[in-house]
N, C-alpha and C positions, 0 to 999 in steps of 0.2 A: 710472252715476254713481259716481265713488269719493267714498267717505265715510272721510272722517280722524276717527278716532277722540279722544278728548280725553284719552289716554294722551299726549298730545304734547307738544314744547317745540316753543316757536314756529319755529324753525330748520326743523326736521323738518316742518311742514305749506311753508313757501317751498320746499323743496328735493326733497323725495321724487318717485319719478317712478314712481309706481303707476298700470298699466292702472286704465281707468275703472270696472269691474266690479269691482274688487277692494277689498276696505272692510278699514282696516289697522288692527292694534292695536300704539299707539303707547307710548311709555314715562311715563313718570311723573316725570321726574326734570328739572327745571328750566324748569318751568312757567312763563310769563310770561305770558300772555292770562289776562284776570280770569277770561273765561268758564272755565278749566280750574280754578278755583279752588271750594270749598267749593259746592255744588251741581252739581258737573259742569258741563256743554255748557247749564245752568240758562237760562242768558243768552239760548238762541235761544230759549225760549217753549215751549210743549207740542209733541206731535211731529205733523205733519200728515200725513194719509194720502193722496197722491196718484192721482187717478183711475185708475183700468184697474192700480194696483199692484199686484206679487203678493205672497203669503204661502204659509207650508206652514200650513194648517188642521192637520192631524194627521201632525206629525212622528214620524219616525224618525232616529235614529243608527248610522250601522258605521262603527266604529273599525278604521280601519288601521293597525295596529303594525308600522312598516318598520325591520328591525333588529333588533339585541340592545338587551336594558331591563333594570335591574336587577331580582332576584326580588321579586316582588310591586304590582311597577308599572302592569303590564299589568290586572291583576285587579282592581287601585282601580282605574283610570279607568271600568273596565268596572262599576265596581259605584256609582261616581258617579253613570254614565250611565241604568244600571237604573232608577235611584229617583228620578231629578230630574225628571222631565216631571209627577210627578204631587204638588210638591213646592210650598209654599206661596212661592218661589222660582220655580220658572215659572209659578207660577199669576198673576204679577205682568203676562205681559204677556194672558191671554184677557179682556183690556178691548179688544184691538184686533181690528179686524176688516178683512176685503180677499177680495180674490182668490185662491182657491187654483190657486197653479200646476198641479198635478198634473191637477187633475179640472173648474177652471173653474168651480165652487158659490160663492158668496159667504157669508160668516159670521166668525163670530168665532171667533178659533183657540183651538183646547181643548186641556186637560191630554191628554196622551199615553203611551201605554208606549213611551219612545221607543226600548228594544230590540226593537220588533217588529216589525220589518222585517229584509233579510239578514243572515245572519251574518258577525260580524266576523271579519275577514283578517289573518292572520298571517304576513307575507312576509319568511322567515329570511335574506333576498338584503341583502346591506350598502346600503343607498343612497349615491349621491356624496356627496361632501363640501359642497357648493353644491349645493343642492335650489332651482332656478328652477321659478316657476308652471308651467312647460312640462315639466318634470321631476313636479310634484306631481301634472298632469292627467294626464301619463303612467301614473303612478302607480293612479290612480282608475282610467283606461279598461280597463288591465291586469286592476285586483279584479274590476270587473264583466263582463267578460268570462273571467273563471276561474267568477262564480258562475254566469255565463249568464241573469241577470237585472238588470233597470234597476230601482232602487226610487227613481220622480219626486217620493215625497215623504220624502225621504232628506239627512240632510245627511251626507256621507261624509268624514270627518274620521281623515288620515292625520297620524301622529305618528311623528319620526324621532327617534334616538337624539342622545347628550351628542357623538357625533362629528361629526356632520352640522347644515348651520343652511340657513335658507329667505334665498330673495334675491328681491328685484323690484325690476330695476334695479340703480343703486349699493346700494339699500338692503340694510340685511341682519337675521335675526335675533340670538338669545344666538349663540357659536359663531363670525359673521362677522366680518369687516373692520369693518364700517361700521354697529355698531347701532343703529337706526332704530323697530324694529318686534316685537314679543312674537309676534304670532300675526295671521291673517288670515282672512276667508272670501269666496268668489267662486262661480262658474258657468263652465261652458260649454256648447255648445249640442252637441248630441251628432248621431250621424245619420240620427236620427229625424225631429232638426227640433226637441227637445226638453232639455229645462235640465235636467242634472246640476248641485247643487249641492257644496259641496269646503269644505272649511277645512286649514287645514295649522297644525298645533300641535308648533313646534318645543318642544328640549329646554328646560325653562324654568328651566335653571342659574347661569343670571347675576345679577348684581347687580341690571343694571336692568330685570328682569322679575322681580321676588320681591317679593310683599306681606307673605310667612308666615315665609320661613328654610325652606321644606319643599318642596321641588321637587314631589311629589306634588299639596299641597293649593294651591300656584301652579298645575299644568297644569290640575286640575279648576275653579278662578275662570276661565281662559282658554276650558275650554270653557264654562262658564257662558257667558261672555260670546258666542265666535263662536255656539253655538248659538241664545239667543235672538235675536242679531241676522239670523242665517241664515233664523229663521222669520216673525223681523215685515219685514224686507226681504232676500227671498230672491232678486232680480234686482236689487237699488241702487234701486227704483223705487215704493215703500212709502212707508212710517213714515220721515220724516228733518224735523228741526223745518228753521228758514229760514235756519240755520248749516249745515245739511247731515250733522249730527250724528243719528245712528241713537239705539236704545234706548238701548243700555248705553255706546254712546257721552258721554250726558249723566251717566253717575254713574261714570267711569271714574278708578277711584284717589283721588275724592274723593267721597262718603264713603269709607273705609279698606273693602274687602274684607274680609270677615268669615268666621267657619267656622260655619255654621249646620246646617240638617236633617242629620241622618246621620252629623256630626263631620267634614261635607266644606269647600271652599273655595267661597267662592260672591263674589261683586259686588252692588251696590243695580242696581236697576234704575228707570228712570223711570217714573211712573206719570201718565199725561197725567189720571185722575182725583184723584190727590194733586197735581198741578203738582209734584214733587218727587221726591228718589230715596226709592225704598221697599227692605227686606229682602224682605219676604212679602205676600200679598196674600190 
């Protein structure tokens, strides 16, 4: 099930033409739907957990740096990534509990070292100019098969430089024709029979993907965002209130993203035990 994010103008949820699987983050910038207003995605109620849904219990992150990044860019996302899983910021969602993909245990998903899984890939090859979902899973299948390991509770999050922008469909991200969308995360099924999950966190240069003025502490809100929603609804099938709105979908761009733990870029996130969006938990 695609999940529209409440980064959105109402235009962009009538028209975008995102596979189902793929849960989009939308812009901020001419919001008309109350529910995008002062509570986020508020309007659909607390987020309910759909039977047999999956989640990642005990996430990881590898960052895919595809391309050239200016000096010191690579090293903040990586050290965002280091410190956030066990960060009063994703402690916001182990209220929710599901399915874990990976291993089938039921519980409620925990603080994480979320570097603890493969190491991150550094692929010096230029990516095209147009990065289609079918370009990005390329992308992925490629890493994993250089490390020679699948990590199922993994979100693999491939980031490409200020030259290159991500597309699904007409849609596009900073960078394209037609911007629609900040960043996304999705799945496919690999050929095990088994869910690789993915986010694609374009360069996050433009106007209307900027909360801070700081390209940095913008990419690190974006992956605040794809990752907690990659781990409370890791197949579209989870955590989405009766709007269809995922976590960070309900507090997205309203409240204002903030730089919290560590001096980094972070988002509120919904707390279905606050009925409202929280910083920390």
């Amino acid at each position: 099930m695609k999940k529209a994010l409440v980064f959105v103008f109402a235009a962009a949820l009538a028209t975008t033409g995102f596979a189902q699987n793929v849960e989009v983050n939308h812009l901020p910038s001419g919001m008309t739907n109350p529910s995008n207003q002062a509570g986020g995605g508020g309007a659909g109620g607390n987020l309910i957990y759909h039977n047999g849904g999956k989640v990642i219990r005990n996430a990881h992150v590898v960052l895919i740096f595809w391309g050239s990044f200016p000096s010191g860019y690579t090293t903040n996302m990586q050290n965002f990534r280091n410190q956030f899983g066990t960060t009063g910021e994703y402690n916001t969602i182990t209220q929710y509990t599901g399915i874990d993909d990976a291993t089938g245990t039921t519980g409620a998903i925990a603080l994480s070292n979320l570097a603890g899984g493969p190491a991150d890939y550094f692929d010096t090859s230029t990516p095209p100019t147009n990065c289609t979902d079918a370009v990005v899973q390329a992308e992925v299948k490629k890493v994993i098969a250089a490390q020679g390991t699948t990590d199922y509770s993994a979100i693999y999050e491939v980031f490409i430089p200020s030259g290159s922008y991500s597309s699904s469909g007409t849609s596009t991200s900073c960078g394209g024709p037609n911007l629609a969308y900040c960043a996304y995360h999705s799945h496919y099924v690999d050929g095990a029979g088994k869910n690789v999950k993915y986010s694609i966190e374009p360069w996050a240069g433009c106007s209307g993907c900027q909360a801070f003025g700081n390209t940095s502490l913008d990419q690190e809100h974006f992956v605040c965002h794809e990752t907690r929603e990659a781990v409370t609804d890791a197949l579209g099938n989870a955590w989405f209130d009766r709007r269809g709105y995922e976590a960070d979908d309900k507090c997205a761009w309203s409240p204002a993203p903030f730089i919290g733990t560590g001096g980094f870029g972070y988002q509120y996130e919904w707390s279905n035990a606050n009925s409202g969006c929280i910083q920390t938990r």
